[in-house]
C-alpha positions as CSV (number, residue, x, y, z in Angstrom):
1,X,4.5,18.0,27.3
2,X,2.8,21.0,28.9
3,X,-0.4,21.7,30.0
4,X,-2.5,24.3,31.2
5,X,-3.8,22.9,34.4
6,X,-2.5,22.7,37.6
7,X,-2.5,18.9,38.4
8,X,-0.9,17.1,41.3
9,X,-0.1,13.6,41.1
10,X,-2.1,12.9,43.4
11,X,-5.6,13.7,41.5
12,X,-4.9,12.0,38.4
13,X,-4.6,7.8,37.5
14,X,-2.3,6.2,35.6
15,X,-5.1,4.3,33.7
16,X,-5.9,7.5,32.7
17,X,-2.9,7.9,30.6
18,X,-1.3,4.4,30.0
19,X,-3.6,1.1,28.4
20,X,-2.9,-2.0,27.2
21,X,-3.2,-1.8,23.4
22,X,-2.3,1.7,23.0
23,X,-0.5,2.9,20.1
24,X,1.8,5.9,19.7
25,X,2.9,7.4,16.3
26,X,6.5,8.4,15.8
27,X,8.6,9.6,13.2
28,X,11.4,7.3,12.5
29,X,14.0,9.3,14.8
30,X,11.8,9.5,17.6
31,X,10.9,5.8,16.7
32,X,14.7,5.1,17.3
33,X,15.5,7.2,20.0
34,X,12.8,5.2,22.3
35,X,14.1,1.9,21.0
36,X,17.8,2.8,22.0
37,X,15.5,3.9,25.4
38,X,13.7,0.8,25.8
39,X,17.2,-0.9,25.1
40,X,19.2,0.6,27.7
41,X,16.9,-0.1,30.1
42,X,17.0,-3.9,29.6
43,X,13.7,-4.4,28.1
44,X,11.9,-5.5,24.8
45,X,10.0,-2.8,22.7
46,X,7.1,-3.9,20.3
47,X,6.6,-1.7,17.2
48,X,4.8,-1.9,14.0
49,X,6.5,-2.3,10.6
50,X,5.9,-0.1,7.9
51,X,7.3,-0.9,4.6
52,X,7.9,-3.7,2.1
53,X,12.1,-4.6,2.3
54,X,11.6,-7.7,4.2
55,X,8.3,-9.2,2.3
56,X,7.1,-12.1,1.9
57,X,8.8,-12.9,5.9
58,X,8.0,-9.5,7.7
59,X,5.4,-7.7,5.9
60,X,3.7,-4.5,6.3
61,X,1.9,-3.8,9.4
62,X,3.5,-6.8,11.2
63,X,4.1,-6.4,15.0
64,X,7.9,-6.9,15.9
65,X,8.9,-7.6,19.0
66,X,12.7,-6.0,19.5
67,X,14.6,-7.6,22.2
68,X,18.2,-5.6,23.6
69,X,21.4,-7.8,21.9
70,X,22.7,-7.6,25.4
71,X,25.8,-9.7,26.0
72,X,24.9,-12.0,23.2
73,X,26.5,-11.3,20.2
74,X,24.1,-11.7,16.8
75,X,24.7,-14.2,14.4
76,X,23.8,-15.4,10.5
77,X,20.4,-15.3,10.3
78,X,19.6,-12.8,12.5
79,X,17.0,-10.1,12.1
80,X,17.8,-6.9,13.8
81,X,17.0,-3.7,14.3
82,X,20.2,-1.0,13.8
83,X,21.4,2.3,12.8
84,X,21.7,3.1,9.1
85,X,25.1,4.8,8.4
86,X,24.9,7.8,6.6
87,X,21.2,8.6,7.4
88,X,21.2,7.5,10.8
89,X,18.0,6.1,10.2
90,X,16.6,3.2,12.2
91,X,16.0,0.2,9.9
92,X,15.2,-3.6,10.2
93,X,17.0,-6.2,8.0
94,X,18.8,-9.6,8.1
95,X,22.4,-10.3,9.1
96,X,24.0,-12.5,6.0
97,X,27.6,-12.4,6.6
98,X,30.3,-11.5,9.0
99,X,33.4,-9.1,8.2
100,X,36.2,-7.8,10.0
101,X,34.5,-4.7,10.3
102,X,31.3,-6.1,11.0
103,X,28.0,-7.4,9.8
104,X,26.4,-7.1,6.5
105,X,22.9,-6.9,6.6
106,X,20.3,-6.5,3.7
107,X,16.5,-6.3,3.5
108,X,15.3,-10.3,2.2
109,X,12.9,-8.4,-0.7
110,X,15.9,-5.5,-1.5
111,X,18.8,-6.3,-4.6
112,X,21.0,-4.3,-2.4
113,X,22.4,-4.8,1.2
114,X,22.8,-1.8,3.5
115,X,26.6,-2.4,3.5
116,X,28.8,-3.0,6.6
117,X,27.4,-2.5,10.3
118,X,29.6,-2.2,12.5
119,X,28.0,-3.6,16.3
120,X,28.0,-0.7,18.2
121,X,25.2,0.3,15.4
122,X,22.9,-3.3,16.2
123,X,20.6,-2.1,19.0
124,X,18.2,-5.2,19.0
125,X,17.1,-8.5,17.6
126,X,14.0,-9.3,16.1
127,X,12.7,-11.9,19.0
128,X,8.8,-12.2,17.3
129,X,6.7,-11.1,15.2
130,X,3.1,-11.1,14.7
131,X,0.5,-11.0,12.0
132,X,-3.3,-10.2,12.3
133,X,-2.9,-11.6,16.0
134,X,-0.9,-14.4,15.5
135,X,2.6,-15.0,16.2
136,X,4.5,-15.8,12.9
137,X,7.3,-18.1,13.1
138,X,8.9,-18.5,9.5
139,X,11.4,-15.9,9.1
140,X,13.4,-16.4,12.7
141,X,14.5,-18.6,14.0
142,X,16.9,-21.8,12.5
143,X,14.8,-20.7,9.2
144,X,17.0,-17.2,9.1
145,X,19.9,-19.1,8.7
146,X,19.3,-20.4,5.2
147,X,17.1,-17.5,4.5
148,X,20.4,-15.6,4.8
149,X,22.3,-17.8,2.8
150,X,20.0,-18.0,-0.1
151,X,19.9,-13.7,0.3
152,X,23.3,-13.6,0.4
153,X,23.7,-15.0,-3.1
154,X,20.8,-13.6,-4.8
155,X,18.8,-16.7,-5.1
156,X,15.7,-15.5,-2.8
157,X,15.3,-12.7,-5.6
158,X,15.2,-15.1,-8.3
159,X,12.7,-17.7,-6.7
160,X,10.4,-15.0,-5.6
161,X,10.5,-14.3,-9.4
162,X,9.6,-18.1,-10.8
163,X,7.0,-18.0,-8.1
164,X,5.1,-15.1,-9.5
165,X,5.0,-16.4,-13.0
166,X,2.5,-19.2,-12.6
167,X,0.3,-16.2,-11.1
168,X,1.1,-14.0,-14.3
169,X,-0.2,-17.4,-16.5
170,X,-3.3,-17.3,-14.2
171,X,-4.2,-13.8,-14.5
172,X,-3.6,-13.9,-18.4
173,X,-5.5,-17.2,-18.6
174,X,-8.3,-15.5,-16.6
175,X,-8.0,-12.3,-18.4
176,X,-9.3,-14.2,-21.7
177,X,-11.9,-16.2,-19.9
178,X,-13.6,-13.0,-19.1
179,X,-13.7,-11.5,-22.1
180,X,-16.3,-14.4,-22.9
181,X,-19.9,-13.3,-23.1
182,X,-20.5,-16.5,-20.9
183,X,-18.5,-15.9,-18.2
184,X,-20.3,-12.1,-17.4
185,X,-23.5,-14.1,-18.0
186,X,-22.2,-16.7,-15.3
187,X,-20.8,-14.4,-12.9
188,X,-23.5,-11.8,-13.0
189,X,-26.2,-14.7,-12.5
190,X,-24.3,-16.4,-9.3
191,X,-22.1,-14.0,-8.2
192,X,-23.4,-12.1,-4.7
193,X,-24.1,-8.6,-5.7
194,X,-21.7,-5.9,-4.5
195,X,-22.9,-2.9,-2.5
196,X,-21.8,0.8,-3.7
197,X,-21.1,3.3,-1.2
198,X,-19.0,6.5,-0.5
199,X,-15.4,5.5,1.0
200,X,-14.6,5.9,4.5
201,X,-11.2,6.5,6.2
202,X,-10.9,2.7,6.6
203,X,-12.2,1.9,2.8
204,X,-9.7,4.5,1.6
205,X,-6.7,2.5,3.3
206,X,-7.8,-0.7,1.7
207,X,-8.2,0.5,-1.4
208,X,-4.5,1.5,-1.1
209,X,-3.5,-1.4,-0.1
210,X,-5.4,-3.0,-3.6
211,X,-4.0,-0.4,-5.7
212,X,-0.6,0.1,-4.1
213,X,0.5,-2.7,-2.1
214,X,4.1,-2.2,-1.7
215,X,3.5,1.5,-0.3
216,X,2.7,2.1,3.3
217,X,-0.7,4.2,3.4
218,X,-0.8,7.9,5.3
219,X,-4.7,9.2,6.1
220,X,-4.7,12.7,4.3
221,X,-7.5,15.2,4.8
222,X,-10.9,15.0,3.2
223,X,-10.9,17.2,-0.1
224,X,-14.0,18.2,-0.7
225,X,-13.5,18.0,-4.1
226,X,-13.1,14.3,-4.5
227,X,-15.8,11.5,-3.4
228,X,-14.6,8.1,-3.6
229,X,-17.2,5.3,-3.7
230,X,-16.3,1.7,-3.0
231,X,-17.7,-1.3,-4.2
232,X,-18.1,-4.1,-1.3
233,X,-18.7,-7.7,-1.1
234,X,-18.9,-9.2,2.3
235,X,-17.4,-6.1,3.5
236,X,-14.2,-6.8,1.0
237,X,-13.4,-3.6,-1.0
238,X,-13.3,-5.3,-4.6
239,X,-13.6,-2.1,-6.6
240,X,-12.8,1.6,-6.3
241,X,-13.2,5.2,-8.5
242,X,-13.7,9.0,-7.9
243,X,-15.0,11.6,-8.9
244,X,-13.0,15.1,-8.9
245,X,-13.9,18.3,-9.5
246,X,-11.5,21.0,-10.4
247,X,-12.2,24.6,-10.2
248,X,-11.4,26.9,-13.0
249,X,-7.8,27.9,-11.5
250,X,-7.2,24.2,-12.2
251,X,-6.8,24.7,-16.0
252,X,-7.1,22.8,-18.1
253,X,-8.6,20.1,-15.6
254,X,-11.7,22.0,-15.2
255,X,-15.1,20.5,-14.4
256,X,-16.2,16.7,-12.6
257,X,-13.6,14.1,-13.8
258,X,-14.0,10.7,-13.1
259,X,-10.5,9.2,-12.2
260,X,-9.2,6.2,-10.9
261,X,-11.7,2.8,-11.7
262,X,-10.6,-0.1,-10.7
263,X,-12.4,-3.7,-9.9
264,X,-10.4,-6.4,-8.5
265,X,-9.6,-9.0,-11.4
266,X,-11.7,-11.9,-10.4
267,X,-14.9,-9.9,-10.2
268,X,-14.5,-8.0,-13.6
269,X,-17.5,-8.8,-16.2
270,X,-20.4,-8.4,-13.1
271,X,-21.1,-5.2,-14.0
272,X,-19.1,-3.4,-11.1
273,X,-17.6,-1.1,-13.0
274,X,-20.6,0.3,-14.4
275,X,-22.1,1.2,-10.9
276,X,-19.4,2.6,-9.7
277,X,-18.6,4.9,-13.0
278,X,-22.4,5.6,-12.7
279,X,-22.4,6.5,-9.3
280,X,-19.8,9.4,-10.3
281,X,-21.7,10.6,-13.1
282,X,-24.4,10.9,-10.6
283,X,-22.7,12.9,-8.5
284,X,-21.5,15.2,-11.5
285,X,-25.3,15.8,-12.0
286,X,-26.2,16.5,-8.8
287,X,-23.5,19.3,-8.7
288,X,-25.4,20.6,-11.7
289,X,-22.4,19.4,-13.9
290,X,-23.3,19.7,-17.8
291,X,-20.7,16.8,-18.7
292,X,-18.2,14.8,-17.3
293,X,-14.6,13.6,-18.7
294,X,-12.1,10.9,-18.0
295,X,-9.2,9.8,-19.2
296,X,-7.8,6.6,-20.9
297,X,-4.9,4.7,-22.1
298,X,-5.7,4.2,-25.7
299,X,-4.9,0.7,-25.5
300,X,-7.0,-0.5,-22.5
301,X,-9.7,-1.8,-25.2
302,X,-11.2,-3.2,-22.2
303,X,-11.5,0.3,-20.2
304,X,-12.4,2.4,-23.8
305,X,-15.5,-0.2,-24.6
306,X,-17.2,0.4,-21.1
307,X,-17.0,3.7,-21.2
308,X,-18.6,3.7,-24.8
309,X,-21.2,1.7,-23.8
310,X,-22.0,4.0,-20.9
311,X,-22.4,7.1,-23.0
312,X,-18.6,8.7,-23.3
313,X,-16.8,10.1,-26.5
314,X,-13.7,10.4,-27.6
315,X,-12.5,14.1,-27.7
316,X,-9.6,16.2,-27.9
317,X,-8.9,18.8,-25.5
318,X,-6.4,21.5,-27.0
319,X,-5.3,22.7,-23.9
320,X,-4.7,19.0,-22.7
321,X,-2.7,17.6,-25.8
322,X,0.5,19.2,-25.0
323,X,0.4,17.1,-21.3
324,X,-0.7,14.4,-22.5
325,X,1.8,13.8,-25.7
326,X,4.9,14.8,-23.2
327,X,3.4,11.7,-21.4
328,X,3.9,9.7,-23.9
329,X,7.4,10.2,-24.6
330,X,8.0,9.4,-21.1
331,X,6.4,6.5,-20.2
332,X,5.7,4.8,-23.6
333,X,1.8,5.1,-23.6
334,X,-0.9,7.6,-24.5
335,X,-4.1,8.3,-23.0
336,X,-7.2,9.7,-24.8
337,X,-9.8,11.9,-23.0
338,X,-13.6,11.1,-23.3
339,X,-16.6,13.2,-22.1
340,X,-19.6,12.4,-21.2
341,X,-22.9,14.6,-21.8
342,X,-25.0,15.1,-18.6
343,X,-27.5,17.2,-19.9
C-alpha cells in the first residue's frame, strides 16, 4: 500500500484502520494466501462462503470459521478448507474417505469429488459456521460422519431429489389453483398490497438471489439504460422487471424493451404483474417512446394472456427472426415478440 502522505506512527490510531465487523474482499488467491497466513501463525481465520457445492449444510453467504489442522490429523467427516490440484484454487468440501495417497474430498451438493488430496494440501478445518447470526451446528460435528458416508455413495444426491418432489406437486397443485377466477378474487381482496418502486443496490441482490439462487451475486455498475422496479411486501422483494432501452447501434434491439417479469409463485393472480409491466411502459413514455416491445415464450399462456390484456400484439420483427429461430434449435423453445403502442 502507498500513500501520498507523510505519516508517522505516531499520529495515526489503529481504530482508525482495524474494526470489529470489518470485511475485506479478496479474490480467491489472495483469499488463500491469507488463510495459509492466518494458518501459520497459529490462529483461526473467519471468511464468507460464496457458492452453492456444499448446500443445503453450508450455504451461500455463511460465515466459516477455519481453524489450522495443526498436529491433529483430519478425519471422515471432516470439512476443510485445501488446495485444489491443478488450479491451485482454495476450496471447501468434505473429507469421505481415506487412501494411501490421501483424502478424497467432495462438495455434499457436487456428483463429483475433487479427487485425491494429499495432506500437505489440507490447510484448515471447518470449526463453525454461522448463518444470519447464528451459529449453525448440522453439518460438523458427529453429523459429518454419516453425512460423509451417505456422500460417499451417492445417496445424499438422491434424497435431496425425493425431497424436492413433494415441492414440485405443491407448486403444480398451486399453479392450477391460481388459474381460478376465485383465487385472484381472494388474494387481491385479502392480500396486503405490494409497493412498486425503482431497485436499489440491495433490491438488485435479492432479486438475484429469487431468480438465480444457485449463483453468487456481483454489484455491476448502473446502466443508465435499464431501470429495474421491484415489487415489495413488508420489505420482501416478491416481484421484479425492467425496462431497457437500446440505442440504434444495438440493432435489431432498438427502442424501450420490457425484459425480465417475474412475481414470486404464491403472490401471482394479485395483480403484481400488471403494475410492475405498467410501471415500464410508463417509463417508455416518459422517454417519449412511441411503443414498447417484449418478448415471450410462445407457450407461457400465462405470460402471452397478461400482456394481451394490457394492450401488446403479436408481431414479427424481420431482423429478429433469424435469432430468434437459431434459439429454438438450441434450446427446444421459441419466443414471440409483442409491441405495445404508446402513442
Amino acid at each position: 500500500m502507498s500513500n501520498s502522505n507523510n505519516i508517522s506512527s505516531s499520529d495515526i490510531s489503529d481504530s482508525q484502520y482495524v474494526f470489529q465487523g470489518g470485511e475485506l474482499s479478496l479474490s480467491n488467491l489472495g483469499q488463500l494466501e491469507l488463510v495459509l497466513a492466518m494458518v501459520e501463525s497459529g490462529v483461526a481465520f473467519r471468511t464468507t462462503a460464496r457458492g452453492f457445492s456444499m448446500q443445503p449444510f453450508i450455504r451461500d453467504k455463511d460465515v466459516l470459521t477455519i481453524s489450522p489442522i495443526k498436529d491433529m490429523q483430519p478425519s471422515l467427516g471432516d470439512v476443510v478448507a485445501f488446495i485444489q490440484s491443478g488450479t491451485g484454487r482454495l476450496a471447501i468440501h468434505r473429507i469421505i474417505g481415506r487412501t494411501d495417497d490421501g483424502w478424497l474430498i467432495r462438495g455434499d451438493n457436487c456428483p463429483d469429488p475433487d479427487g485425491v488430496v494429499t495432506p500437505e494440501n489440507i490447510i484448515g478445518r471447518v470449526c463453525r459456521i454461522e448463518r444470519r447470526g447464528r451459529e449453525a451446528h448440522l453439518g460438523i460435528g458427529k453429523a459429518g460422519k454419516l453425512i460423509a458416508i451417505l456422500n460417499r455413495s451417492g445417496t445424499l444426491l438422491r434424497l435431496k431429489k425425493l425431497l424436492i418432489l413433494p415441492r414440485r406437486a405443491a407448486d403444480y397443485g398451486l399453479h392450477r389453483f391460481q388459474s381460478l377466477s376465485v383465487y385472484r378474487w381472494f388474494i387481491k381482496l385479502f392480500t396486503t398490497q405490494a409497493v412498486i418502486s425503482v431497485a436499489d443496490e440491495d433490491d438488485m441482490e435479492a432479486v438475484h438471489d429469487l431468480l438465480n439462487p444457485y449463483v453468487p451475486y456481483r454489484r455491476q455498475n448502473p446502466d443508465p439504460n435499464v431501470t429495474n422496479w421491484v415489487a415489495k411486501r413488508k420489505g420482501k422483494v416478491i416481484g421484479f422487471t425492467q425496462n431497457v432501452y437500446h440505442p440504434e447501434e444495438h440493432h435489431p434491439w432498438v427502442g424501450n424493451w420490457l425484459f425480465s417479469l417475474h412475481v414470486r409463485a404464491r403472490y401471482r393472480g394479485a395483480g403484481i404483474g400488471e403494475k410492475l409491466t405498467m410501471c415500464a411502459v410508463d417509463k417508455a413514455k416518459e422517454q417519449g417512446d412511441l411503443e414498447m416491445c417484449l418478448v415471450v415464450f410462445e407457450d407461457n399462456k400465462r405470460a402471452f394472456h397478461l400482456y394481451r390484456k394490457l394492450g401488446f400484439d403479436h408481431i414479427t420483427l424481420p431482423a429478429l427472426e433469424p435469432l430468434l429461430t437459431e434459439e429454438k434449435v438450441k434450446t427446444g423453445r421459441r419466443r414471440i415478440v409483442m409491441r405495445k403502442n404508446l402513442r
